[in-house]
PDB file of N, CA, C and O in Angstrom:
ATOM      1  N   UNK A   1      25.568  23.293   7.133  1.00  0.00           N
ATOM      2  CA  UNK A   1      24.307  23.554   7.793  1.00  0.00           C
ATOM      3  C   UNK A   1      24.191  22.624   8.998  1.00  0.00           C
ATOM      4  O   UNK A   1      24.254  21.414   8.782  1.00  0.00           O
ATOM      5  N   UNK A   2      24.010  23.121  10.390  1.00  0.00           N
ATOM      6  CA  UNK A   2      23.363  22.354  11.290  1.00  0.00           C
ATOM      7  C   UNK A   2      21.863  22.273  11.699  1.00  0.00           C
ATOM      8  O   UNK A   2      21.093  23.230  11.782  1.00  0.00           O
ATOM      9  N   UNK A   3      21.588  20.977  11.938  1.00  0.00           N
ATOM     10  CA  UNK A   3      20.174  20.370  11.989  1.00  0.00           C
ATOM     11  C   UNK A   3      19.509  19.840  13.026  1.00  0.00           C
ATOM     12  O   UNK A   3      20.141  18.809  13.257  1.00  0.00           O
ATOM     13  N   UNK A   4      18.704  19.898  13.727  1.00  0.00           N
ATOM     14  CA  UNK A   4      18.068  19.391  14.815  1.00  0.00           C
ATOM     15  C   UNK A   4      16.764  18.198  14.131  1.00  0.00           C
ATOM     16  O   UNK A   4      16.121  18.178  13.082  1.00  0.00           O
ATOM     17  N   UNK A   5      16.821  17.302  15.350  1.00  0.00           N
ATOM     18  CA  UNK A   5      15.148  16.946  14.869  1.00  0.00           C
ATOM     19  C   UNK A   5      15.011  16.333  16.571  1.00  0.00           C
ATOM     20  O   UNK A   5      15.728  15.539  17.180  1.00  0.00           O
ATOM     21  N   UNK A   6      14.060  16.909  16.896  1.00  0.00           N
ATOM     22  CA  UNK A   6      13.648  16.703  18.148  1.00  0.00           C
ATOM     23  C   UNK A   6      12.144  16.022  18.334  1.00  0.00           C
ATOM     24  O   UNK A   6      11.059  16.287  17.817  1.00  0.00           O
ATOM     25  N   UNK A   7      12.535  15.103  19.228  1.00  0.00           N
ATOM     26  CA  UNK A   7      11.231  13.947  19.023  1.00  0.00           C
ATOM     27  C   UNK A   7      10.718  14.160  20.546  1.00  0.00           C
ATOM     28  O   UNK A   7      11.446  14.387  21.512  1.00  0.00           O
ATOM     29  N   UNK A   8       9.378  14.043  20.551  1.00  0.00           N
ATOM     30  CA  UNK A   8       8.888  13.782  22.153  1.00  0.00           C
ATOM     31  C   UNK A   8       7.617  13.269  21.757  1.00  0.00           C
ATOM     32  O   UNK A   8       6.823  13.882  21.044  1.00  0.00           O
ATOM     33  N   UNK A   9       7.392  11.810  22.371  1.00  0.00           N
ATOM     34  CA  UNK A   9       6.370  11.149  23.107  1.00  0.00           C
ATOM     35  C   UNK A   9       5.553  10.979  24.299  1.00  0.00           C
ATOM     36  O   UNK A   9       5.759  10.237  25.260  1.00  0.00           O
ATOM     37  N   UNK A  10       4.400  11.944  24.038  1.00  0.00           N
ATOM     38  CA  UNK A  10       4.097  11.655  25.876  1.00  0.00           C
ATOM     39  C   UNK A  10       3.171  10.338  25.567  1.00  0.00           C
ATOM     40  O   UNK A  10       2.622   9.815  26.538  1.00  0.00           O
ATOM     41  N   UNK A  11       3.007   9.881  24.513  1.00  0.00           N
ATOM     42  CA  UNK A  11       1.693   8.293  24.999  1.00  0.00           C
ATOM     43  C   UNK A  11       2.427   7.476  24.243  1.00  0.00           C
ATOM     44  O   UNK A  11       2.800   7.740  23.100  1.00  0.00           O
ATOM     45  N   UNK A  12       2.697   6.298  24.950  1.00  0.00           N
ATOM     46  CA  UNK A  12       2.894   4.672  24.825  1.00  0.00           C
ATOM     47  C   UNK A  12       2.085   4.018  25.123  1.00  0.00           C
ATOM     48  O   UNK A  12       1.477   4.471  26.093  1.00  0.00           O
ATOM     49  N   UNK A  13       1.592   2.774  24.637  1.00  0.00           N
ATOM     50  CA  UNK A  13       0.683   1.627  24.914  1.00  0.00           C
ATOM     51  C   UNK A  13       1.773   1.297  25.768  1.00  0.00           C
ATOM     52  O   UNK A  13       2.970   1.318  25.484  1.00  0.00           O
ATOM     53  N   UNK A  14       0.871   0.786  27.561  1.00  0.00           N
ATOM     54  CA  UNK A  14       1.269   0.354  27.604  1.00  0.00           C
ATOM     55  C   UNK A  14       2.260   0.750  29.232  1.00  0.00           C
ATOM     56  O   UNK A  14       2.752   0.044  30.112  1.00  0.00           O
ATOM     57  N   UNK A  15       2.190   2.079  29.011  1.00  0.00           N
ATOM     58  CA  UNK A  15       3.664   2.928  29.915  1.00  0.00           C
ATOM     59  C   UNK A  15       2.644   4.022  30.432  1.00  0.00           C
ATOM     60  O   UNK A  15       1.705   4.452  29.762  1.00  0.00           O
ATOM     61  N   UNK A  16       2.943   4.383  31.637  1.00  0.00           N
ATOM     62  CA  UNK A  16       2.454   5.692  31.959  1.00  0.00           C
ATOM     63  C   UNK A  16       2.923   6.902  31.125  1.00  0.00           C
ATOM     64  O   UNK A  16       3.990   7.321  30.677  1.00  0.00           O
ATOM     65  N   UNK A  17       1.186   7.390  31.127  1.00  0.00           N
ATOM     66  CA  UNK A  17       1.319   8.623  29.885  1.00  0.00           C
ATOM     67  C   UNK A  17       2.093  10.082  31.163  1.00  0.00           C
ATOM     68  O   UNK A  17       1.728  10.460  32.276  1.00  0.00           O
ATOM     69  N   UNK A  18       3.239  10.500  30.254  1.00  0.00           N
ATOM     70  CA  UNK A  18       4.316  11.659  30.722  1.00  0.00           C
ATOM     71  C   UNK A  18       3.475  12.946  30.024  1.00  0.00           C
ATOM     72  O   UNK A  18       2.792  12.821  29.007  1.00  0.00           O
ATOM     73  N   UNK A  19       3.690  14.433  30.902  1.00  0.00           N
ATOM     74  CA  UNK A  19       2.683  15.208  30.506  1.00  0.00           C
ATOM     75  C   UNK A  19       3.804  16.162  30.267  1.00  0.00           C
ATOM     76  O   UNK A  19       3.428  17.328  30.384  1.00  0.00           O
ATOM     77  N   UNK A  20       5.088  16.023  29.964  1.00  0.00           N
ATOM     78  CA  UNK A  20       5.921  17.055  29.344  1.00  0.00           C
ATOM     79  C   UNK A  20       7.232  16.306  28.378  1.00  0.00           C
ATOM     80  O   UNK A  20       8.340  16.835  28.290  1.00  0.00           O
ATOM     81  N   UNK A  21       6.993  15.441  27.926  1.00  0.00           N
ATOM     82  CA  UNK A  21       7.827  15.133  26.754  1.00  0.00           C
ATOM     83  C   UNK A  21       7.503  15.958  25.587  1.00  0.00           C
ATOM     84  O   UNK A  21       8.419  16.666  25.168  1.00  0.00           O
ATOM     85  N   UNK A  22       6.487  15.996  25.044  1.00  0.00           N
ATOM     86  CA  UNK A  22       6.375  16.942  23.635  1.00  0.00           C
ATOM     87  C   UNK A  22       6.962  18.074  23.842  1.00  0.00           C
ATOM     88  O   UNK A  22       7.913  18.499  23.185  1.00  0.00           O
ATOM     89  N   UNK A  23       6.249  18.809  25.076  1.00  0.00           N
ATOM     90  CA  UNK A  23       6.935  20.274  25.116  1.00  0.00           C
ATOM     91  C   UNK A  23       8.149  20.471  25.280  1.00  0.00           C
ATOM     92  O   UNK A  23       8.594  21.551  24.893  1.00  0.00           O
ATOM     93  N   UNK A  24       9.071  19.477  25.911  1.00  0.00           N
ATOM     94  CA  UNK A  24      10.135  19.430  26.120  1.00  0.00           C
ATOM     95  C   UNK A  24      10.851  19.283  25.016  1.00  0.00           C
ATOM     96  O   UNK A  24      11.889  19.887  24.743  1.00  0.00           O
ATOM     97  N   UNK A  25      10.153  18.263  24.203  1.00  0.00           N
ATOM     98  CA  UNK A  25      11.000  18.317  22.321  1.00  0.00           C
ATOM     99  C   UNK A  25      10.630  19.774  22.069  1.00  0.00           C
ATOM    100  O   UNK A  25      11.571  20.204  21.402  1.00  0.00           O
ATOM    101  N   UNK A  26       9.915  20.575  22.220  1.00  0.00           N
ATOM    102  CA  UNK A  26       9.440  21.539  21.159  1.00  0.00           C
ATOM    103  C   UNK A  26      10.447  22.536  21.799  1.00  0.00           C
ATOM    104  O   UNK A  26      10.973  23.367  21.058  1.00  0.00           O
ATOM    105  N   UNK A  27      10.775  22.512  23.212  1.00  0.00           N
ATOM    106  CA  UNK A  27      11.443  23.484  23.668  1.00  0.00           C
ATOM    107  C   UNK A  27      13.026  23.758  23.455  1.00  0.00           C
ATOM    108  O   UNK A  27      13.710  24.744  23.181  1.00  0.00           O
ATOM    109  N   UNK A  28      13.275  22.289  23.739  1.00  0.00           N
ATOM    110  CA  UNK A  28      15.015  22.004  22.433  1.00  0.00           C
ATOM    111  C   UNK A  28      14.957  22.735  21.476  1.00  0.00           C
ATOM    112  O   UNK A  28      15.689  23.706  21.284  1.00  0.00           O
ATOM    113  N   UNK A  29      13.947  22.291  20.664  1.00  0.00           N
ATOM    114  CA  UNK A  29      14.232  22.963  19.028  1.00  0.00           C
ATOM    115  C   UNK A  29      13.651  24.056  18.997  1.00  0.00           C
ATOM    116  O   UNK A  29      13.449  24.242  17.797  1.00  0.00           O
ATOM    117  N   UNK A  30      13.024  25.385  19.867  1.00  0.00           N
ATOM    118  CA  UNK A  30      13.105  26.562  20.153  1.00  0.00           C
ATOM    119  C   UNK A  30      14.447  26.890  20.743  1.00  0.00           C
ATOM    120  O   UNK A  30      14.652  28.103  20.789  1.00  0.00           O
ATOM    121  N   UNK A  31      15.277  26.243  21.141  1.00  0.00           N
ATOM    122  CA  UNK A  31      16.666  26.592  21.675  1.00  0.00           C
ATOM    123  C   UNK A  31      17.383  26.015  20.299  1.00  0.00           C
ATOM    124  O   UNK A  31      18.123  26.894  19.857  1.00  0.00           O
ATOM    125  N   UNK A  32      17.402  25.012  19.608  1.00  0.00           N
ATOM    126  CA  UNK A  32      18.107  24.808  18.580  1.00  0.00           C
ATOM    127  C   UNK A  32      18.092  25.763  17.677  1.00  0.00           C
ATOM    128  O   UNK A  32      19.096  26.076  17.038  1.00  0.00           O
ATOM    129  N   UNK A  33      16.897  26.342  17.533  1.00  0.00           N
ATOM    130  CA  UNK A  33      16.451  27.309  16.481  1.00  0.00           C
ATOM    131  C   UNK A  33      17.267  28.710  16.611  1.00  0.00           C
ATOM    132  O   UNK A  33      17.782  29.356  15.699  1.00  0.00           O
ATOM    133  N   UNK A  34      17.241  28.985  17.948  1.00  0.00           N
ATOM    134  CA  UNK A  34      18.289  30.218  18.377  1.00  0.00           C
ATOM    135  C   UNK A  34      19.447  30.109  18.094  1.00  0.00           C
ATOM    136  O   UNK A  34      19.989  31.165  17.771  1.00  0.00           O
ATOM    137  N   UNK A  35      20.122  29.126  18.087  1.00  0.00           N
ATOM    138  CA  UNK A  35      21.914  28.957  18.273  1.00  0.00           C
ATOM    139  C   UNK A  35      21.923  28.690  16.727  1.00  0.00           C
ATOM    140  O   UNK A  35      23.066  28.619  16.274  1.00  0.00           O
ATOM    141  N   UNK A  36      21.027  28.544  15.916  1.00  0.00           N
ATOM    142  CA  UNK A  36      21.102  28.584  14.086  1.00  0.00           C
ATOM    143  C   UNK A  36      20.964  27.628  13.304  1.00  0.00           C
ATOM    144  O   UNK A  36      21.188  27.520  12.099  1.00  0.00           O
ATOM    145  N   UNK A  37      20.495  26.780  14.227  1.00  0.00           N
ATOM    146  CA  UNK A  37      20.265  25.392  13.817  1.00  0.00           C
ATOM    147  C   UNK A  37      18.722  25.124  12.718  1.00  0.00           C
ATOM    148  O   UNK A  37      17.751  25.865  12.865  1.00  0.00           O
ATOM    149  N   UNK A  38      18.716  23.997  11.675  1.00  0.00           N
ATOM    150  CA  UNK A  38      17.604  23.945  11.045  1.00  0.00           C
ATOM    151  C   UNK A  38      16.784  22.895  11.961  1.00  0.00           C
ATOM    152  O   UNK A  38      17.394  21.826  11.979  1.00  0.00           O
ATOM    153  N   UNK A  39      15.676  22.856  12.676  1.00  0.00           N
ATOM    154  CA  UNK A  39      14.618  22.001  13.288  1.00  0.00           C
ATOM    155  C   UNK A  39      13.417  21.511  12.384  1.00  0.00           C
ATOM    156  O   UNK A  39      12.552  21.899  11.598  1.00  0.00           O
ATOM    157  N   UNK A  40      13.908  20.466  12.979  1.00  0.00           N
ATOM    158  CA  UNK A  40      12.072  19.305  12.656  1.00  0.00           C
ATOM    159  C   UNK A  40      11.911  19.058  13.795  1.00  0.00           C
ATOM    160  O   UNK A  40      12.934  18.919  14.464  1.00  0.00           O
ATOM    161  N   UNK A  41      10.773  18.926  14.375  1.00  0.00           N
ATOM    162  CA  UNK A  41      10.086  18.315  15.476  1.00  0.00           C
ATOM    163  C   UNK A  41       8.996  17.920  15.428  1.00  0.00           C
ATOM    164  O   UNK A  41       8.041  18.694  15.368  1.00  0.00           O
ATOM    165  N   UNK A  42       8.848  16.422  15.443  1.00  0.00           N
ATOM    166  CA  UNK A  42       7.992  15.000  15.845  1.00  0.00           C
ATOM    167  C   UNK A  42       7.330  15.468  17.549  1.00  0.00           C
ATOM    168  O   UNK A  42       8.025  15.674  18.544  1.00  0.00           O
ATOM    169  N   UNK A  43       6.056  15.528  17.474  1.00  0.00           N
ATOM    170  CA  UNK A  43       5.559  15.035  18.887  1.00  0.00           C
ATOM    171  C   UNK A  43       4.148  14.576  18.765  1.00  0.00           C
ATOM    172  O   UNK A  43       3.594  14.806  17.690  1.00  0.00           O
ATOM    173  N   UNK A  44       3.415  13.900  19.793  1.00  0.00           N
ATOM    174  CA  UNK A  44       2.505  12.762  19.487  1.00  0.00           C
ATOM    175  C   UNK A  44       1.099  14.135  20.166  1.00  0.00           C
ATOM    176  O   UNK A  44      -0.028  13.913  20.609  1.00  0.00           O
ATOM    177  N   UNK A  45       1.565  14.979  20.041  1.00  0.00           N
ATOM    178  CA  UNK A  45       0.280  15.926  20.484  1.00  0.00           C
ATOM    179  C   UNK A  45      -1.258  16.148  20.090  1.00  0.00           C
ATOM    180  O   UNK A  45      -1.506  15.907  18.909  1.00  0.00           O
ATOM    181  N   UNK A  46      -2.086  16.472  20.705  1.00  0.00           N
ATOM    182  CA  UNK A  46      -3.127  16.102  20.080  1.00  0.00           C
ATOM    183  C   UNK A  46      -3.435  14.586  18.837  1.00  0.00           C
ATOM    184  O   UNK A  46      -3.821  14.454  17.675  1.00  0.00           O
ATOM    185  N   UNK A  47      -2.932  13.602  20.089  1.00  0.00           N
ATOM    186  CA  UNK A  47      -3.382  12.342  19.480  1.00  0.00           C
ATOM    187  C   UNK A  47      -2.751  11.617  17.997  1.00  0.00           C
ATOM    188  O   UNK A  47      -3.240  10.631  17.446  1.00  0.00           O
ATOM    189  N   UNK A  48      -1.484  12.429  17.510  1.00  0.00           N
ATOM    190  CA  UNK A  48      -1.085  12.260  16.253  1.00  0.00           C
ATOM    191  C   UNK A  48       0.142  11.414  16.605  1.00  0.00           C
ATOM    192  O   UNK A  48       0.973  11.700  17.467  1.00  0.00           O
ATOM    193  N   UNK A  49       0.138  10.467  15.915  1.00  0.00           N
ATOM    194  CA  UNK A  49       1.131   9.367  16.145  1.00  0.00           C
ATOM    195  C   UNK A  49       2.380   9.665  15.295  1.00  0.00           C
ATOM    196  O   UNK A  49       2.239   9.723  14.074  1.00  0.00           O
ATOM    197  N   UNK A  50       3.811   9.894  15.949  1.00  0.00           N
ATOM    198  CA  UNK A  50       4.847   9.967  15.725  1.00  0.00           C
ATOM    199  C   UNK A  50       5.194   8.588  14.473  1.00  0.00           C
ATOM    200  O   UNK A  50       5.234   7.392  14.764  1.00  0.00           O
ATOM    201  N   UNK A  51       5.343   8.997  13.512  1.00  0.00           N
ATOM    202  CA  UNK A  51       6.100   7.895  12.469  1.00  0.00           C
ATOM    203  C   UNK A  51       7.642   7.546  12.623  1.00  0.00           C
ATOM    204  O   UNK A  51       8.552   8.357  12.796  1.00  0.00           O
ATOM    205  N   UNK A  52       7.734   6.268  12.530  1.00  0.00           N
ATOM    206  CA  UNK A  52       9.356   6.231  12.282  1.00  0.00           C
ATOM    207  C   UNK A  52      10.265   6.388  11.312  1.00  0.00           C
ATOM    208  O   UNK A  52      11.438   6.751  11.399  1.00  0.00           O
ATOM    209  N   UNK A  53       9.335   5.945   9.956  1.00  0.00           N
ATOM    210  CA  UNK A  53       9.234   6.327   8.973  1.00  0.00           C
ATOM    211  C   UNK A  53       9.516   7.335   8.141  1.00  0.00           C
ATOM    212  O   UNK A  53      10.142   7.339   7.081  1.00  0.00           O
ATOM    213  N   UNK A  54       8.748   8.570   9.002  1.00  0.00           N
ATOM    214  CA  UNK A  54       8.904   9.900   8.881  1.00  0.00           C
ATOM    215  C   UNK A  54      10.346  10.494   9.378  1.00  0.00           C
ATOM    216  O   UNK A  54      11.031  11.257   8.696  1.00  0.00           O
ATOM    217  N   UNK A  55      10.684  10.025  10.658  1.00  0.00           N
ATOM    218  CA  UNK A  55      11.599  10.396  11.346  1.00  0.00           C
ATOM    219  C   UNK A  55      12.928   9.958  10.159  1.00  0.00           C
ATOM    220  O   UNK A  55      13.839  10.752   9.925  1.00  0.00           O
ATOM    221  N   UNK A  56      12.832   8.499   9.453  1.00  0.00           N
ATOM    222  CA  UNK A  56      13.562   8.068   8.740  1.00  0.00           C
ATOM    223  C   UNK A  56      14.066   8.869   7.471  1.00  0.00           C
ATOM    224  O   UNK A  56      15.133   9.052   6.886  1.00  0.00           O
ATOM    225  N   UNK A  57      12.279   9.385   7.311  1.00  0.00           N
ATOM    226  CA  UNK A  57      12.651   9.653   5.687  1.00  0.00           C
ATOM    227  C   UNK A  57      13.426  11.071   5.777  1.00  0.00           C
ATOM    228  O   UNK A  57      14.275  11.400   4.948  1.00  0.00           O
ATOM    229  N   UNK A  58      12.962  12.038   7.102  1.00  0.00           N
ATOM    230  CA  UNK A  58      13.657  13.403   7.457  1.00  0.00           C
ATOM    231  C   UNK A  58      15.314  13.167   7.267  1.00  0.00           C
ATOM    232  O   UNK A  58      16.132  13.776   6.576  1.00  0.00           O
ATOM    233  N   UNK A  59      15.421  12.291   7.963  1.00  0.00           N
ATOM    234  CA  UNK A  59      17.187  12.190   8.357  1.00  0.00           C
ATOM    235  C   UNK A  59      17.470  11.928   6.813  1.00  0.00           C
ATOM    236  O   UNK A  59      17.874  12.920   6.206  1.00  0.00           O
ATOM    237  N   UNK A  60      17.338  10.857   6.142  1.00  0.00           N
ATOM    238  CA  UNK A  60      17.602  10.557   4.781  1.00  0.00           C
ATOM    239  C   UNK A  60      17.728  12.033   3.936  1.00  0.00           C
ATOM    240  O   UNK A  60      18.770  12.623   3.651  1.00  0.00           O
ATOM    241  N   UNK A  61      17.127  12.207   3.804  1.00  0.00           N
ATOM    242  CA  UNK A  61      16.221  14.284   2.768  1.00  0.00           C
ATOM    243  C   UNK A  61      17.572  14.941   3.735  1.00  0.00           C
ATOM    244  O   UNK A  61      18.441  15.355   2.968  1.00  0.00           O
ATOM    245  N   UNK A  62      17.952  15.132   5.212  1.00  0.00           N
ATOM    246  CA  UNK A  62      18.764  15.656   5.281  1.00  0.00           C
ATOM    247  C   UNK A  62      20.489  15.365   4.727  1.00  0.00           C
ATOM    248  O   UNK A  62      21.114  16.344   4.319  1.00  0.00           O
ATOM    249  N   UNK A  63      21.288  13.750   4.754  1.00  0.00           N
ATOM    250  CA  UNK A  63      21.712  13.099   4.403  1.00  0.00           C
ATOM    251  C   UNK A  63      21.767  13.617   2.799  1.00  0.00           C
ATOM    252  O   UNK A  63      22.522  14.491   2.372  1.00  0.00           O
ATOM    253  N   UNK A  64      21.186  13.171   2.343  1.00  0.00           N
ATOM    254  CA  UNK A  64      21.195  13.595   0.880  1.00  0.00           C
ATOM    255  C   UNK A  64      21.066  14.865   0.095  1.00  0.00           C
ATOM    256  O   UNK A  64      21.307  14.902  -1.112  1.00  0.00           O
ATOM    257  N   UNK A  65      20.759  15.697   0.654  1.00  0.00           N
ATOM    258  CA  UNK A  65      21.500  17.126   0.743  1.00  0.00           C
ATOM    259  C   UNK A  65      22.658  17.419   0.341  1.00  0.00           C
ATOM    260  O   UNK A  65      23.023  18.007  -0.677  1.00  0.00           O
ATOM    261  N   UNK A  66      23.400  16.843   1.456  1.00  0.00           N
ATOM    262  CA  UNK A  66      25.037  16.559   1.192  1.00  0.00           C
ATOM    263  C   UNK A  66      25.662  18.196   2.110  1.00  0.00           C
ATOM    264  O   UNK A  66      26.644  18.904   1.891  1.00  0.00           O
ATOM    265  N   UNK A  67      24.860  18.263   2.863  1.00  0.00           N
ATOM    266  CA  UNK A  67      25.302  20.293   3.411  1.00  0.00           C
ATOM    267  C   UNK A  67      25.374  19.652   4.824  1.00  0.00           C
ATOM    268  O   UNK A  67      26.186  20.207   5.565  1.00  0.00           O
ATOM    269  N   UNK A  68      24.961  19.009   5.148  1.00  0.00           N
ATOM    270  CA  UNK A  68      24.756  18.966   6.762  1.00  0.00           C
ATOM    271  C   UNK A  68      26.344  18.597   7.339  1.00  0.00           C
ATOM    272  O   UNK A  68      26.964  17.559   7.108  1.00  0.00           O
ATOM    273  N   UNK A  69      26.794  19.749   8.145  1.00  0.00           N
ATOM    274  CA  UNK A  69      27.876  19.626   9.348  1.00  0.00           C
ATOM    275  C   UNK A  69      27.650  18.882  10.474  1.00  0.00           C
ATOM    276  O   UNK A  69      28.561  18.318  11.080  1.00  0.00           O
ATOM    277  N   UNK A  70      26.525  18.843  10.790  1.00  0.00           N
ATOM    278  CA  UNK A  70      25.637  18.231  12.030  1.00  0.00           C
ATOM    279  C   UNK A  70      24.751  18.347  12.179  1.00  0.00           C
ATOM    280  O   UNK A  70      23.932  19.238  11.953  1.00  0.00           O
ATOM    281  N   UNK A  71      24.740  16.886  12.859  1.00  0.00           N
ATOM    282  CA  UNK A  71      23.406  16.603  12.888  1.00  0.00           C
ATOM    283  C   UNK A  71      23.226  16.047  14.569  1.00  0.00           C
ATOM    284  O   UNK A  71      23.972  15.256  15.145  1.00  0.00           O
ATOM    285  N   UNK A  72      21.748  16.871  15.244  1.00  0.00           N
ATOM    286  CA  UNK A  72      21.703  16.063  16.567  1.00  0.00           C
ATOM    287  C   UNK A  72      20.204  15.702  16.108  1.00  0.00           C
ATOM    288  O   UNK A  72      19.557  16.195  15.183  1.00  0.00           O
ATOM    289  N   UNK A  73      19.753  14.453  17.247  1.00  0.00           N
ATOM    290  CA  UNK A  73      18.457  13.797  16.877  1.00  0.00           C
ATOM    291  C   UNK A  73      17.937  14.297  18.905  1.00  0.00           C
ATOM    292  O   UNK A  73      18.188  13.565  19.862  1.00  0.00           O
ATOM    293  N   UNK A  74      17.705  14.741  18.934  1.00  0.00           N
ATOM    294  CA  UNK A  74      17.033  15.063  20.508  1.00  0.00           C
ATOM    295  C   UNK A  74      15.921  13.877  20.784  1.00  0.00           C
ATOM    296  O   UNK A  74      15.313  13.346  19.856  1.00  0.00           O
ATOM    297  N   UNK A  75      15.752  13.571  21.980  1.00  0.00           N
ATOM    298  CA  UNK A  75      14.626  12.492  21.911  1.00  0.00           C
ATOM    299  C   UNK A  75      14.402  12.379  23.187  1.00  0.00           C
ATOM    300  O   UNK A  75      15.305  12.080  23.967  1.00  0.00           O
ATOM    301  N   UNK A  76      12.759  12.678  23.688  1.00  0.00           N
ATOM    302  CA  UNK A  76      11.845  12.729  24.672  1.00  0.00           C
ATOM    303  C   UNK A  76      10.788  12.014  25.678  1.00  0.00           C
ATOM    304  O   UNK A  76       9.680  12.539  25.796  1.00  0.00           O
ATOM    305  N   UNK A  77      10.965  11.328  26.102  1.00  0.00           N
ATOM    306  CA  UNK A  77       9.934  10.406  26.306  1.00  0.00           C
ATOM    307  C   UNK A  77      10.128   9.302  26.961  1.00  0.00           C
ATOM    308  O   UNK A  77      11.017   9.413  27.805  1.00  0.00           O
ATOM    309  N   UNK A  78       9.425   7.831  26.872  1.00  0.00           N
ATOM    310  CA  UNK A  78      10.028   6.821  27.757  1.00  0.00           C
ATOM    311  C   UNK A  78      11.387   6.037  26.752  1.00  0.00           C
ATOM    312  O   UNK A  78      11.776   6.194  25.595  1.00  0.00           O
ATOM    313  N   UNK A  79      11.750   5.274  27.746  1.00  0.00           N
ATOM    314  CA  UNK A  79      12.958   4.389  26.885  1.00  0.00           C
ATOM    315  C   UNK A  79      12.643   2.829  27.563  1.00  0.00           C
ATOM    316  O   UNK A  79      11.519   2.538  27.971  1.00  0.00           O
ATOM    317  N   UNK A  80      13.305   2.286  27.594  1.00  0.00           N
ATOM    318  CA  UNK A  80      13.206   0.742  27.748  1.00  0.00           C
ATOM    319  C   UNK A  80      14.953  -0.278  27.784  1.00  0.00           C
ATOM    320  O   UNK A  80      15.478  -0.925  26.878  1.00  0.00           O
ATOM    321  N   UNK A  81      15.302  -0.094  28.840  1.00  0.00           N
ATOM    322  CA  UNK A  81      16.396  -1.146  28.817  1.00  0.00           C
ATOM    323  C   UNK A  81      16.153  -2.311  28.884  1.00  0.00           C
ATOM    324  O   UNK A  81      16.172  -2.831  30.000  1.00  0.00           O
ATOM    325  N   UNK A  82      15.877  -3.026  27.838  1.00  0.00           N
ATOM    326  CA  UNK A  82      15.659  -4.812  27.735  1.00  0.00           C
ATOM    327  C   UNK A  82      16.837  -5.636  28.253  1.00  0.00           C
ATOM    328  O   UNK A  82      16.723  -6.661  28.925  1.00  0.00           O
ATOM    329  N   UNK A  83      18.068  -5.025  27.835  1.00  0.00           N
ATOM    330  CA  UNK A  83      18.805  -6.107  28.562  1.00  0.00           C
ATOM    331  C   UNK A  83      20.246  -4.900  28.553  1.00  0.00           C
ATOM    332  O   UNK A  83      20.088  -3.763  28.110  1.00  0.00           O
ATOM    333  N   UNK A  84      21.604  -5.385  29.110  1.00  0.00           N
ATOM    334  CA  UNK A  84      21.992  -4.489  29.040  1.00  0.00           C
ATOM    335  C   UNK A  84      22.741  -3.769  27.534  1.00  0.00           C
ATOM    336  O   UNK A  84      23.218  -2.637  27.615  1.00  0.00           O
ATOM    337  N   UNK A  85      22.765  -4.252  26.699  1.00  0.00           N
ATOM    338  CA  UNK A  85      22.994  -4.085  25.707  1.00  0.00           C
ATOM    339  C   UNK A  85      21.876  -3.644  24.309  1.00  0.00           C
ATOM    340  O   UNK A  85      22.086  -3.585  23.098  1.00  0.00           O
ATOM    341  N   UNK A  86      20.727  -3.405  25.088  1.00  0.00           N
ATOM    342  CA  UNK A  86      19.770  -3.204  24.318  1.00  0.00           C
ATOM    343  C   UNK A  86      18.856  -2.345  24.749  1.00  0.00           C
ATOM    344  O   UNK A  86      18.009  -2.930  25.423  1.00  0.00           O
ATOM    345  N   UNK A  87      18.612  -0.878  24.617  1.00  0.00           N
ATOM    346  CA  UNK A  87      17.928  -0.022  24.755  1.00  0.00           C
ATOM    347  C   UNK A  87      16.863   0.235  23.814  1.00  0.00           C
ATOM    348  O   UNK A  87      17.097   0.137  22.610  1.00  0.00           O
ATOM    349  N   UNK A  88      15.832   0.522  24.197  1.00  0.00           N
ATOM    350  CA  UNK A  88      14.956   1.032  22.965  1.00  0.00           C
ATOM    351  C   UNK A  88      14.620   2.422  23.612  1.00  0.00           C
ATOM    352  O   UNK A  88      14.733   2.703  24.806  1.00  0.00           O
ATOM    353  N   UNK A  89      14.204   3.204  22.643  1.00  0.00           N
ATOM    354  CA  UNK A  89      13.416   4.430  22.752  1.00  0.00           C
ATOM    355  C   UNK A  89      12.750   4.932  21.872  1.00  0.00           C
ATOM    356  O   UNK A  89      12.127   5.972  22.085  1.00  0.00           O
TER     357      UNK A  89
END
């Protein structure tokens, strides 16, 4: 089985708020969904805060399955190069 989970953040404390990250996750995994892929998609829309947690416990539940051929994690939004060896997103 292949799996998507597509994340998009348009609000950070902090960062200018982006007005097409969510849709842009949602629009991946409307294209993931076509090519046969299984989708989850995380986005902070209408004010609902993206968990990491969640994102964690998804990948895990997929992981433990034991079916997954692949796996992509799509991801939307700002990022942060702290140094060069250290990215966040």
């Amino acid at each position: 089985m292949k799996h998507v989970i597509s994340i998009g953040i348009n609000n950070v404390s902090g960062l200018i708020p982006l007005n097409a990250a969510a849709s842009g996750a949602k629009e991946f995994a409307d294209w993931a969904t076509s090519q046969g892929y299984k989708t989850t998609v995380f986005t902070d829309e209408g004010n609902i805060p993206v968990s990491q947690a969640a994102i964690f416990a998804t990948i895990m539940n997929i992981i433990n399955d034991k079916n997954c051929e692949k796996l992509v994690i799509f991801f939307s939004g700002h990022g942060i190069l702290k140094s060069p060896s250290q990215e966040i997103w």
